[in-house]
Structure formats: C-alpha cells, structure tokens
N, C-alpha and C positions, 0 to 999 in steps of 0.2 A: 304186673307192677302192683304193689301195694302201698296205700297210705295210711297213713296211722295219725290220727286224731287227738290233743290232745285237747282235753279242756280246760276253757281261758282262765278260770280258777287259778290252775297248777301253773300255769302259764305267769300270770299274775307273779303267785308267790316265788316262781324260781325268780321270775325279775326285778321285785324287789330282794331279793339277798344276793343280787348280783355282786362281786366287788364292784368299788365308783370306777375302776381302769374302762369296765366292758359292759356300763351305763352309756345311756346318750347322752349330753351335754341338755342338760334344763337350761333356760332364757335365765332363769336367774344365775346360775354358775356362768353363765357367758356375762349377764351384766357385770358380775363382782369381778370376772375376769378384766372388763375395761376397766373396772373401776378404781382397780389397783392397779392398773399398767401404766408404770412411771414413765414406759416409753412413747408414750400419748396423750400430747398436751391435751388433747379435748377432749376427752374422756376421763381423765385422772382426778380422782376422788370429787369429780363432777357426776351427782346422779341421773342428771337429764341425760345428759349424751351419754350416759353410759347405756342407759334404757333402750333408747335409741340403735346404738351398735350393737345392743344383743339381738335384736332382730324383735323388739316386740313393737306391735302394730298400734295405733294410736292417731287420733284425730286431731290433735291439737297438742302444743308446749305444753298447755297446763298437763295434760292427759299422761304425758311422759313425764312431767317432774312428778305427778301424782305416782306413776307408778316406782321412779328413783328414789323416790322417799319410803313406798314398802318395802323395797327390796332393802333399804338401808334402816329402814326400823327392824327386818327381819334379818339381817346379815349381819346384824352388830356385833355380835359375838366374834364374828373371823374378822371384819374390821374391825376390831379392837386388840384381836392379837396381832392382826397384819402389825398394825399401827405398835404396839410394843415390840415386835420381833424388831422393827425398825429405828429403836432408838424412842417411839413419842408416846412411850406410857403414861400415865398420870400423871406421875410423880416429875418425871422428868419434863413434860410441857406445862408444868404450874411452875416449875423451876426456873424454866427458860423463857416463859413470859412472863413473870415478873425481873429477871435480867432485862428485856428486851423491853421494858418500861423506862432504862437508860440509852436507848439507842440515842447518839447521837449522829449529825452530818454537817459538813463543809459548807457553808454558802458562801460565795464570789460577788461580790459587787463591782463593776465595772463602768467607768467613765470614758465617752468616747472610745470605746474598744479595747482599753486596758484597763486589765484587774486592779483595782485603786483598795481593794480590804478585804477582807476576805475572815470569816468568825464561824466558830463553833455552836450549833444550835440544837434544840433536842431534834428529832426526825421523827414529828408528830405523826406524818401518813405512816410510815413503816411501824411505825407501834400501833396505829389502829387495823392497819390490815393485820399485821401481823396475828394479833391477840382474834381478831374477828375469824379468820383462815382457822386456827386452832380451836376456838371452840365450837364451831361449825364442825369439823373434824369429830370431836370427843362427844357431840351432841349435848353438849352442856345447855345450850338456849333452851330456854324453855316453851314451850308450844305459843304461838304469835295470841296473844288475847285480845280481842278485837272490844272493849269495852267502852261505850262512850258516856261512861258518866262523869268522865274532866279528869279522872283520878290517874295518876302516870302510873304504869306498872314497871319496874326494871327486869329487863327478862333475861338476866344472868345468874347462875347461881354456882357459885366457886365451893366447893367442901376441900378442906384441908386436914379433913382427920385421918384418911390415910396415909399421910407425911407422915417420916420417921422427925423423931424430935432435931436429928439436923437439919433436916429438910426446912424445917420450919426456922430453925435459926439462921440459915440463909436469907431464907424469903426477909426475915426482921431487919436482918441487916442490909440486905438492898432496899428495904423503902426508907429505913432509917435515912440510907445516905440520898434518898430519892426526895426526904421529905428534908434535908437538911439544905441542899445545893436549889431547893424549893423556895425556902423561907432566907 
C-alpha cells in the first residue's frame, strides 16, 4: 500500500479555488443564511439571533450582537442586493417612507360597550416603526455618539441625490400635501 503526501501549501491553494458548491459552509454564510431567511421570525434581518443560529460561540448578548453587527458591516454588499432584488432598493424605501408618513388608522370610541364615534387619525406608531425598521435595514443611522457636552446630535442622514428628478417630485408632492392637511 502506498500513500502519497501532499503538501498543505497545494492543499491550501486547491481549497481556496475550490467552487463555493464543494466549500464548507463558513459561520458567516450560515449567519447571512438566517439572516435573510424570511421564513424565521427570529432570525430575519435580526443580527443577534442570526449570530446565534450560525453556531458562533459567545459569552454574552452583547458578544453576539457585537458579532451581528460584523457580520452586517462585512455582508453589506449581499444585504444590499438581497434587499434590491426584493423590491427595498434606495430609491424605492425613500419613496415609500415618505408615503408612509401619511399612514393613517380608524379609532373607535365606545360608551358603555357601544361604538358611539369612531374618526380618522394619523397612525403615529406605524410611521415610527416603520421609517425606524427601514433605516436600520439600509444602515442609514449613523454610529450612536455618546457625547455629553448637552449638545443633541441627530443621528439620521437621508441623501436624495441618487433620486431620479421624478423621484424627487413625488417625494415634493407627498409632503406638500403632508404639510398642507398639517397647517
């Protein structure tokens, strides 16, 4: 019987040019696997439990969102096209949250157990989560600034220069009629 040796070098280099089919699954392709898996609540575009179900080890919450968050400042690129193949490119979630700045909802007032009025109102929560879920998404927030010298920071920053000029004439005209039904 003969064995033949080869060295880890070559070894090495065939495995990286391997195709990805007949690679092993890295932690991080398993994270962005839960990450994007629509079909799990608890894991879906959540980086902690995604961290979590890829099997990386970890001593504490913080330890796993610390590491949800590499994986998500390193994965941005395929989360960002997941997120376009999907309908939530830029263009189109600067679109639809500023529509969704008109969301409104139904309130019922009831007396003694019957609905006595019932009126049209904006749907303040669903416009804050809303807008808040999407730019968490697109990583728009800007890194948390921990400054205490009184001075408030706003840690949003919206760019609208990649809008096509309709783009942007929508946008005008939903706050127009946003800041009209306002005043």
């Amino acid at each position: 019987m003969t064995f033949k040796f080869f060295p880890l070098k070559l070894i090495r280099q065939h495995w990286k040019g391997a195709p990805m089919a007949k690679r092993k699954p890295t932690k991080q392709n398993a994270w962005l696997k839960h990450f994007l898996n629509e079909g799990c609540s608890t894991t879906f575009l959540n980086a902690t439990e995604s961290a979590k179900r890829a099997g990386y080890l970890a001593s504490s919450d913080e330890s796993f969102r610390s590491i949800g968050y590499q994986n998500f400042t390193k994965l941005a690129d395929k989360i960002n096209t997941w997120l376009d193949e999907h309908g939530l490119s830029e263009s189109a979630l600067k679109i639809k949250l500023v529509s969704l700045l008109n969301a409104r909802e139904t309130k019922f007032f009831a007396h003694e157990g019957r609905v006595v009025d019932e009126r049209e109102v904006e749907a303040i929560e669903v416009q804050r989560r809303t807008l808040d879920l999407a730019f968490k998404l697109k990583g728009s927030y800007a890194p948390e600034k921990h400054d205490h010298s009184g001075e408030v920071a706003l840690p949003v920053k919206i760019d609208f220069s990649d809008l096509t000029q309709e783009e942007r004439d929508a946008i005008r005209a939903i706050l127009s009629r946003r800041a009209a039904s306002a005043g």
